[in-house]
C-alpha positions as CSV (number, residue, x, y, z in Angstrom):
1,X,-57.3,-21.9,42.2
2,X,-56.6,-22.2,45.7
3,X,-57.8,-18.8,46.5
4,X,-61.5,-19.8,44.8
5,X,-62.0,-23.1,46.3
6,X,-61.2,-22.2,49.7
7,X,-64.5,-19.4,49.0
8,X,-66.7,-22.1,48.0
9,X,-69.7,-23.7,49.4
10,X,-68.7,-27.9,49.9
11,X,-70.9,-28.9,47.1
12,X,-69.9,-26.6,44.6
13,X,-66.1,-27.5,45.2
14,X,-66.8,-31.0,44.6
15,X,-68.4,-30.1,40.9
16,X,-65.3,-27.9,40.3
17,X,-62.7,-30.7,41.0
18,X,-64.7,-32.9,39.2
19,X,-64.9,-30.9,36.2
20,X,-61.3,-29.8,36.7
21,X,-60.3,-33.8,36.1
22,X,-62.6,-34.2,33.1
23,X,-60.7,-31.1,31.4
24,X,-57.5,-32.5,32.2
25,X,-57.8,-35.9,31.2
26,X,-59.4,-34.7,27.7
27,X,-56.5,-32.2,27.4
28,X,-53.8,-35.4,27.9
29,X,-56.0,-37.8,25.5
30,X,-55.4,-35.3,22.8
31,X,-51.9,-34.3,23.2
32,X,-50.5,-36.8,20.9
33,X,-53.0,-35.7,18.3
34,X,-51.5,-32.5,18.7
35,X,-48.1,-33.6,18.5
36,X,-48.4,-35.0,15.4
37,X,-50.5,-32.4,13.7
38,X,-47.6,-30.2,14.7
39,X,-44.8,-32.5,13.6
40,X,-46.4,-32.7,9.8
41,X,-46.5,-28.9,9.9
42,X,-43.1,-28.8,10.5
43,X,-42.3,-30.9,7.6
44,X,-44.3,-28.6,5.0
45,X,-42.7,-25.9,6.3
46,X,-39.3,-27.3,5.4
47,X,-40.7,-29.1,2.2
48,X,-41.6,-25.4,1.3
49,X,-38.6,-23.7,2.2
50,X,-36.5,-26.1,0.2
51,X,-39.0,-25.1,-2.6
52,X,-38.7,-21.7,-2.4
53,X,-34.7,-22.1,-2.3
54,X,-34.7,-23.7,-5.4
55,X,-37.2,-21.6,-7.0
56,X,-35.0,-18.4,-5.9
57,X,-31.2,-20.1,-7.3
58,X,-32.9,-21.0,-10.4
59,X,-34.2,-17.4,-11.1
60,X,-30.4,-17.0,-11.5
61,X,-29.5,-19.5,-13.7
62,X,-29.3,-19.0,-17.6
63,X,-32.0,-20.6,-19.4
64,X,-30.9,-24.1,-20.7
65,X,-32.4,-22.7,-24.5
66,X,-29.3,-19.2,-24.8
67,X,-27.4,-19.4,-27.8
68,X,-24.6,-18.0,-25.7
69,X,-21.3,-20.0,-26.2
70,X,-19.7,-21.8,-23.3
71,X,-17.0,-20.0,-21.8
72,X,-14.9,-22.3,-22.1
73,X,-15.3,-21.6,-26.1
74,X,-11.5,-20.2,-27.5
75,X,-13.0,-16.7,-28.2
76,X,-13.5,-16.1,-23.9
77,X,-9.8,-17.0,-23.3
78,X,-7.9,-13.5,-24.4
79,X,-4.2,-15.4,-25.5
80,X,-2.2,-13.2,-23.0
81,X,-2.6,-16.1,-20.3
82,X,-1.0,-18.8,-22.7
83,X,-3.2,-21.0,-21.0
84,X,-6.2,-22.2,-22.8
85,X,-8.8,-24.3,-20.0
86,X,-10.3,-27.7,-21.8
87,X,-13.0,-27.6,-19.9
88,X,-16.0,-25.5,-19.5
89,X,-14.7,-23.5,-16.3
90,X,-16.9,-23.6,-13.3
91,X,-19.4,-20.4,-12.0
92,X,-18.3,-19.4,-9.4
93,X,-20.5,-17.8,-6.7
94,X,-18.8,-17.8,-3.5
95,X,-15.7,-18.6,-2.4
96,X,-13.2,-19.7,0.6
97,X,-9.7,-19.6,1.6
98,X,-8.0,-20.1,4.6
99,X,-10.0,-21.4,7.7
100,X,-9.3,-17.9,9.0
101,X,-10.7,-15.5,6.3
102,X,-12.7,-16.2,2.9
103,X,-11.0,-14.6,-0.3
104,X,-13.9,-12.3,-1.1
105,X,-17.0,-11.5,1.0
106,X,-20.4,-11.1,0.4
107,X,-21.2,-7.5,0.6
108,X,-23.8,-5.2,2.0
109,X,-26.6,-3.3,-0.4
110,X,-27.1,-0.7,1.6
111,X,-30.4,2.3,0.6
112,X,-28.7,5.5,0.8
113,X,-30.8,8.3,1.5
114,X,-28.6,11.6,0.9
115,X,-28.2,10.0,-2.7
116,X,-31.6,8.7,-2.7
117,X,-33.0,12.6,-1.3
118,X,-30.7,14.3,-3.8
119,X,-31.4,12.9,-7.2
120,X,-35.2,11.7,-6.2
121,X,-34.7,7.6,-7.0
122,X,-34.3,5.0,-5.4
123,X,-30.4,4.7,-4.9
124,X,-28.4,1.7,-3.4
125,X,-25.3,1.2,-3.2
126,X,-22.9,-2.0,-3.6
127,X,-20.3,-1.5,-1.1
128,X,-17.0,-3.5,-2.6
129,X,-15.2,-0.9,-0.8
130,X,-15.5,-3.1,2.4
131,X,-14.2,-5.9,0.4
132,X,-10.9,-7.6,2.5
133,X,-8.5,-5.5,0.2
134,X,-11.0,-2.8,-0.6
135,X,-11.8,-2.9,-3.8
136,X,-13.7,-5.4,-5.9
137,X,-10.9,-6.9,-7.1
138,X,-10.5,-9.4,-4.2
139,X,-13.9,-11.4,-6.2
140,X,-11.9,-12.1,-9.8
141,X,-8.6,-11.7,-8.7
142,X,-9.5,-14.8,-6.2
143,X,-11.3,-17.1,-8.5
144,X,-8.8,-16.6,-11.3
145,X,-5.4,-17.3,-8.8
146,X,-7.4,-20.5,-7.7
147,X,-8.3,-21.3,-10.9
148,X,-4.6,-21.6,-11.9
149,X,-3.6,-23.5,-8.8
150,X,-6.3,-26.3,-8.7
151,X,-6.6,-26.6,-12.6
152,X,-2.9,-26.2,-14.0
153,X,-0.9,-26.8,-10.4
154,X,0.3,-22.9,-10.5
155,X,3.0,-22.0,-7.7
156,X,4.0,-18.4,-8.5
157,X,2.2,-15.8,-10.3
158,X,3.2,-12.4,-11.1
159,X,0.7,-9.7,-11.5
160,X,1.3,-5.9,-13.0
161,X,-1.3,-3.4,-11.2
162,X,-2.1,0.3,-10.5
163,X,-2.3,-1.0,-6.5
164,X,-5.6,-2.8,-6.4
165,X,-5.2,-5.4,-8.4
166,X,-1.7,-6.4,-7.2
167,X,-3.2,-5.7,-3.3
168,X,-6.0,-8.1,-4.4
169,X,-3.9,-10.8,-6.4
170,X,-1.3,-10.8,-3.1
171,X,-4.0,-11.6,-0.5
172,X,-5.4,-14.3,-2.3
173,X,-1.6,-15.8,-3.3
174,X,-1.2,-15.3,0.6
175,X,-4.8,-17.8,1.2
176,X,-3.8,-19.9,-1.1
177,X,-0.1,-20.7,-0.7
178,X,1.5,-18.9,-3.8
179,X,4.4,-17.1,-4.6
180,X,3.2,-13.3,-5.6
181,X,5.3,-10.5,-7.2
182,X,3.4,-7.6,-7.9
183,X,4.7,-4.4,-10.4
184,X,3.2,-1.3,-9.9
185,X,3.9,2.4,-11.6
186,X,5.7,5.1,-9.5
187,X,2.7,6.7,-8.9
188,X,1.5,3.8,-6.6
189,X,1.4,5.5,-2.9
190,X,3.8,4.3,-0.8
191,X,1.2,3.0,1.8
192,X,-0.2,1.3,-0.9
193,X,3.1,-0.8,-1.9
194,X,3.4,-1.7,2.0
195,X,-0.2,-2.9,1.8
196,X,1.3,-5.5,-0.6
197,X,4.0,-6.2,0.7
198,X,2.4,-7.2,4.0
199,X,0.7,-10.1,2.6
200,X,4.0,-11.7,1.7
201,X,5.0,-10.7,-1.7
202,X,8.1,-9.5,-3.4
203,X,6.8,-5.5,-5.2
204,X,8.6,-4.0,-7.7
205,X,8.3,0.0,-8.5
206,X,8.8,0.4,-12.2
207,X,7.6,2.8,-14.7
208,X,5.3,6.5,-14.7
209,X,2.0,3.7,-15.9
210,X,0.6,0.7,-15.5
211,X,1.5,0.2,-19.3
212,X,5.3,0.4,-18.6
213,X,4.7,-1.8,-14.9
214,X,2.4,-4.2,-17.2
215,X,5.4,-4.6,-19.9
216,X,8.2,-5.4,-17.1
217,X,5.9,-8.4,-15.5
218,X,5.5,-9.9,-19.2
219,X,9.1,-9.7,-19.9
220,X,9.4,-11.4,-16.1
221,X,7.2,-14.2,-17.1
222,X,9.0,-15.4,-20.7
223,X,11.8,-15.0,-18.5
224,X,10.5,-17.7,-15.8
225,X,8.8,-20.5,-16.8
226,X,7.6,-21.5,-13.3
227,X,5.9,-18.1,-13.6
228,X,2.0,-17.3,-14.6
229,X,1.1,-13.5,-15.7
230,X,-1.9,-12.1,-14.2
231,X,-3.9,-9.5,-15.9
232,X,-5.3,-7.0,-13.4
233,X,-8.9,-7.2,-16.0
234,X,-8.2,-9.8,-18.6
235,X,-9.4,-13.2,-17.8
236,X,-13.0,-14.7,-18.3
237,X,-12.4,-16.1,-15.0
238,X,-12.4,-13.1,-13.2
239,X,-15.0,-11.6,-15.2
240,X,-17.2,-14.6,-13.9
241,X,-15.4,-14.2,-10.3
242,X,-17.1,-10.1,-10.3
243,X,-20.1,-11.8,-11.9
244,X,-21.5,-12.9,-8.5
245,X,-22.0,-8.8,-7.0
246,X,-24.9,-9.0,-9.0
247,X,-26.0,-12.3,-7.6
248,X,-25.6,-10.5,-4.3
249,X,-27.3,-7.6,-5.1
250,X,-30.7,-9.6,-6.7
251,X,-30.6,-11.5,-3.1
252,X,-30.4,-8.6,-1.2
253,X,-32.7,-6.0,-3.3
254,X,-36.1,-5.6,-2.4
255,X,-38.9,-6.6,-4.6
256,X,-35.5,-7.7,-7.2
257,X,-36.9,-10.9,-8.3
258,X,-40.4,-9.4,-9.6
259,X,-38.7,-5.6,-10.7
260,X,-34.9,-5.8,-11.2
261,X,-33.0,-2.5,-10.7
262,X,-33.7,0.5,-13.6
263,X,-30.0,1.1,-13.9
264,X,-26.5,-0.2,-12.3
265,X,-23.7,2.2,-12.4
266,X,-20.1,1.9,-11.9
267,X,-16.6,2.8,-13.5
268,X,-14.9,1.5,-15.9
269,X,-10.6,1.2,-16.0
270,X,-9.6,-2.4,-17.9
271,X,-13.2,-3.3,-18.2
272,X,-13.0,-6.7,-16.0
273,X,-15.4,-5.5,-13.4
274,X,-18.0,-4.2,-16.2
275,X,-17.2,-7.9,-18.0
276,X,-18.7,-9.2,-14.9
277,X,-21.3,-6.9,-14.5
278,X,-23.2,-7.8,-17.8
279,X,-22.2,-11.8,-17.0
280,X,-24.7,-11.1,-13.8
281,X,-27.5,-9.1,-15.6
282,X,-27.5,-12.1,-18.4
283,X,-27.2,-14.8,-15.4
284,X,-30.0,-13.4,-13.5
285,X,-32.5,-12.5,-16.5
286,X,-32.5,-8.6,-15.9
287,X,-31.9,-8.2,-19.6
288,X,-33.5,-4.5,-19.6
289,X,-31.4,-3.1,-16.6
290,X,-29.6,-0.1,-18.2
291,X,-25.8,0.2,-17.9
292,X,-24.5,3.8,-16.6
293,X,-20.3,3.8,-17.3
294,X,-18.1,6.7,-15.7
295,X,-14.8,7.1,-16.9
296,X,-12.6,10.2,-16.4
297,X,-11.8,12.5,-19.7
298,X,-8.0,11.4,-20.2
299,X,-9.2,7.9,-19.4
300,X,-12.1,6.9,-21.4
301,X,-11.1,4.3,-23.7
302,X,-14.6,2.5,-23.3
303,X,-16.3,5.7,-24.2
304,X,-14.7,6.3,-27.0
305,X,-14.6,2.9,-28.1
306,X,-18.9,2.5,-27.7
307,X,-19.1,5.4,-29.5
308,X,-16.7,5.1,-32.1
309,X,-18.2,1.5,-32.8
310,X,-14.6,0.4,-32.3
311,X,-11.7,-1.1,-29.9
312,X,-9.8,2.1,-28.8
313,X,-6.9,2.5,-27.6
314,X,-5.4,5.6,-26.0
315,X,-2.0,7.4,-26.4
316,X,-1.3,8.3,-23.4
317,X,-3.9,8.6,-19.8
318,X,-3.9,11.7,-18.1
319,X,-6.3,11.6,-15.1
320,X,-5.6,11.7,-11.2
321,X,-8.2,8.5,-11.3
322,X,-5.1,6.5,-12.0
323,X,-6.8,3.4,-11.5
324,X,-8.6,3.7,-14.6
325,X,-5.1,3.9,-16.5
326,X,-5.6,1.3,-19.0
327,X,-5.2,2.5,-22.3
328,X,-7.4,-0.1,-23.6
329,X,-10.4,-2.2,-22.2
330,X,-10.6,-5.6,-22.7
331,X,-12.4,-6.8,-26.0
332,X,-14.2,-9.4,-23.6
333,X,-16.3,-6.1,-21.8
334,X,-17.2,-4.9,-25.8
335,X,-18.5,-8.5,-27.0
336,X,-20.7,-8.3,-23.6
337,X,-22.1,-5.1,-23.9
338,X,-23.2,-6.2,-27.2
339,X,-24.7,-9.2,-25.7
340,X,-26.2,-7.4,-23.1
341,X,-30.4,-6.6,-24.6
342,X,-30.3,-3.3,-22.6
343,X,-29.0,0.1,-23.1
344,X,-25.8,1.2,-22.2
345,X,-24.9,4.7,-21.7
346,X,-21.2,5.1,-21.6
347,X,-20.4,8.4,-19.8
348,X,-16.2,9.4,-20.9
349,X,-16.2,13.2,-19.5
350,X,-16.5,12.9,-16.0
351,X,-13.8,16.1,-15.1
352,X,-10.9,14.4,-12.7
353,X,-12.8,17.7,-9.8
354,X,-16.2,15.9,-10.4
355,X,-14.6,12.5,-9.7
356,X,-12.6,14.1,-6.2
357,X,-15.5,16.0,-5.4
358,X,-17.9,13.0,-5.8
359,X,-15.7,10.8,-3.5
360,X,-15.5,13.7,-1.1
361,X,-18.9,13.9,-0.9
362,X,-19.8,10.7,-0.4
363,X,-17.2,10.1,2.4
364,X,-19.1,13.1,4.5
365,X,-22.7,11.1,3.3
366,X,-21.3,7.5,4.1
367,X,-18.4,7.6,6.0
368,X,-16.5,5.7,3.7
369,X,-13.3,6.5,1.8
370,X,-13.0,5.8,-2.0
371,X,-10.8,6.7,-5.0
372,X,-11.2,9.0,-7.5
373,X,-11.7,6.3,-9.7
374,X,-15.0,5.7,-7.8
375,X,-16.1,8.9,-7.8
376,X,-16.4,9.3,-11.3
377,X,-19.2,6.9,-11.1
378,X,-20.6,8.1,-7.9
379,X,-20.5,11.6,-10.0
380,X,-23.2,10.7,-11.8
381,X,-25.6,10.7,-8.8
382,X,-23.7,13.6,-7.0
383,X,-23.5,16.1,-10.0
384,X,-26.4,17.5,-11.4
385,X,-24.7,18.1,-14.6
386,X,-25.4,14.3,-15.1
387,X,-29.1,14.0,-13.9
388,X,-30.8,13.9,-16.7
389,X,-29.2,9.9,-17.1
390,X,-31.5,9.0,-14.4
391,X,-34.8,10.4,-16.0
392,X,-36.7,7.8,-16.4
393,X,-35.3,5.4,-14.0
394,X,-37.1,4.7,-10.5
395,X,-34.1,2.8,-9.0
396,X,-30.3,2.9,-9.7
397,X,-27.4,0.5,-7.8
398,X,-24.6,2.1,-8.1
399,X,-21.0,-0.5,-7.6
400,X,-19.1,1.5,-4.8
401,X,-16.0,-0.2,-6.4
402,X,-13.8,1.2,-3.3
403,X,-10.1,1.5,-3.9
404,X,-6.9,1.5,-1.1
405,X,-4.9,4.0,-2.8
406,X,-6.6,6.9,-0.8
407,X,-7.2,8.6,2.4
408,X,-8.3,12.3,3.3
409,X,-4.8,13.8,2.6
410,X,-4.9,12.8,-0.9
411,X,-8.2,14.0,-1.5
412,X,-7.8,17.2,0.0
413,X,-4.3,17.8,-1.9
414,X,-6.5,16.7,-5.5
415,X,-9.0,18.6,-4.7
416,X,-6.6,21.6,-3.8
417,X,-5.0,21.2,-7.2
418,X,-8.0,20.7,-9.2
419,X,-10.2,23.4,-7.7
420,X,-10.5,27.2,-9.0
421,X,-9.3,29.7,-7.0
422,X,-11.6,31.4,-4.7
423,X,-12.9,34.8,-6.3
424,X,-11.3,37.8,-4.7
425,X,-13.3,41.3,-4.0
426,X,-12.1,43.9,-6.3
């Protein structure tokens, strides 16, 4: 401004600081004007965000009209706990322990695009693997363990697993201030019982199954009355606990609350994760989502009990997924699935090479280790044998359920054992 007035002729300065005051005492007579139009902007902005928040956690609530009993209702509480809740038990979605780390995390949906190039859809993936533990079990394990401690004053607990849940149901213990013993089978890797045993509690090695591990903790339990058994599937509790992965998953999907996913695939061992997973669907409305199972050939007691229209139980598991060892699922999971308005389409001959070669796979596509036990539902996007399930579906989640009993030896030794033999040249 300077610069220009110095180049003017005497009378045309005077106009210009004449009409340089006018401007500026017009621009300070309106300022408060301003200031308030901008103030009561601010406010509808807020008034509509608070809206919008509402609007969204309602979308996830069940409408006030379901028939569905309360889940407090005797038929939700399977009689193994010997506990039976008088009150309708809270829904859980989130969760805190110790100041220093929450007993589950929300995780990241993350688009994959090798899976997403590969089978042509829309994949995403649910990654529980980078749950504090590893595995999903860290959401129902948690919820049910502080469950027992705030609502029935539990101080020890003692918890039969195939690693996972025991891993899971020790770091919460550990968060919470409980006593944990944790039984697992022999064929529980020995990194896997130090895991455990890091967080504080007291690991016995017993049996060649989870069934034999699961047998010793309830003989522990009528043998201490201080003592409360954990299932490593078998609560309503936790079922509610895995619940909030779909809860996660409608935040965090694009477009979710006007088109929900066409499918969500995962695994299936004791059936407490799937309980959960059809708790979610309900919870959030997506009552036409279709339900993609995996189970390994000697472990497929879900299968066989959806298509046998009846509760199955094995004789005997014969699978390197050992995680999906249980001989029977829950009935909780079967009542859901029935439930449940859309289709499920429960896969039980995923071969144990598909399920290594899956998880393989995906740790060159994702960087990220799982178990065999999560490669059989990561098969059915990796193997073209199972394509066709995703015909006429334009987007699939699929629960990277995780696991700690793995890393690239044992892959590479399964895989070794489980592959053909390289044709020779005659």
């Amino acid at each position: 401004r300077r610069r220009i007035h110095h180049r003017m002729a005497p009378a045309t300065s005077s106009a210009f600081v004449d009409v340089t005051r006018a401007s500026a005492s017009a621009i300070f007579r309106y300022i408060p004007i301003t200031a308030a139009v901008m103030f009561s902007s601010f406010l509808v902005l807020i008034k509509s965000g608070r809206i919008l928040g509402e609007a969204a956690a309602s979308s996830c609530r069940r409408p006030a009209s379901s028939s569905r009993p309360a889940l407090a209702s005797k038929r939700f509480v399977p009689s193994l706990t010997g506990r039976n809740p008088s009150s309708v038990l809270r829904s859980f979605s989130s969760s805190s322990g110790s100041a220093s780390a929450p007993l589950y995390i929300h995780t990241p949906l993350l688009y994959s695009m090798p899976l997403s190039r590969r089978t042509g859809k829309k994949v995403y993936l649910k990654l529980e693997a980078l749950q504090n533990t590893g595995s999903f079990k860290d959401r129902g394990l948690s919820e049910y363990i502080k469950y027992l401690k705030e609502e029935f004053n539990v101080k020890r607990i003692i918890s039969s697993s195939g690693g996972n849940a025991g891993h899971a149901a020790a770091w919460a213990a550990k968060l919470l201030g409980l006593q944990a013993s944790v039984v697992v089978p022999k064929t529980a890797p020995k990194f896997m019982v130090d895991k455990i045993r890091s967080h504080g509690a007291e690991v016995t090695v017993h049996g060649d199954s989870w069934k034999e591990a699961d047998d010793l903790v309830r003989k522990m339990v009528a043998e201490d009355p201080d003592a409360e058994y954990i299932s490593p599937y078998d609560h309503p509790v936790m079922w509610k606990g895995h619940s909030s992965m779909i809860r996660e998953i409608q935040e965090d999907l694009p477009g979710a609350n006007q088109q929900p996913p066409g499918a969500v695939v995962c695994c299936v061992g004791g059936g407490g994760m799937l309980a959960g997973i059809y708790e979610g669907l309900m919870d959030c409305g997506w009552d036409g989502t279709r339900v993609l199972t995996a189970e390994t050939k000697g472990a497929s007691s879900f299968a066989q009990s959806v298509h046998k229209n009846e509760h199955v139980k094995l004789d005997k598991i014969d699978t390197v997924a050992s995680t999906l060892g249980a001989p029977q699922v829950c009935k909780g999971v079967l009542d859901r699935m029935k439930e449940h308005k859309g289709v499920t389409s429960a896969i039980g001959d995923v071969t144990d090479l598909e399920a290594v070669e899956a998880a393989i796979s995906f740790s060159k596509d994702h960087r990220i280790l799982v178990e065999p036990s999560c490669g059989a539902a990561l098969s059915l996007v990796y193997n073209e044998r199972h394509r066709h399930l995703l015909q006429d579906i334009d987007s699939v989640v699929v629960v990277v359920c995780g696991g700690s009993a793995v890393d690239i030896d044992i892959l590479q030794k399964y895989h070794e054992q489980l592959a053909p033999p390289p044709l020779t040249a005659t």
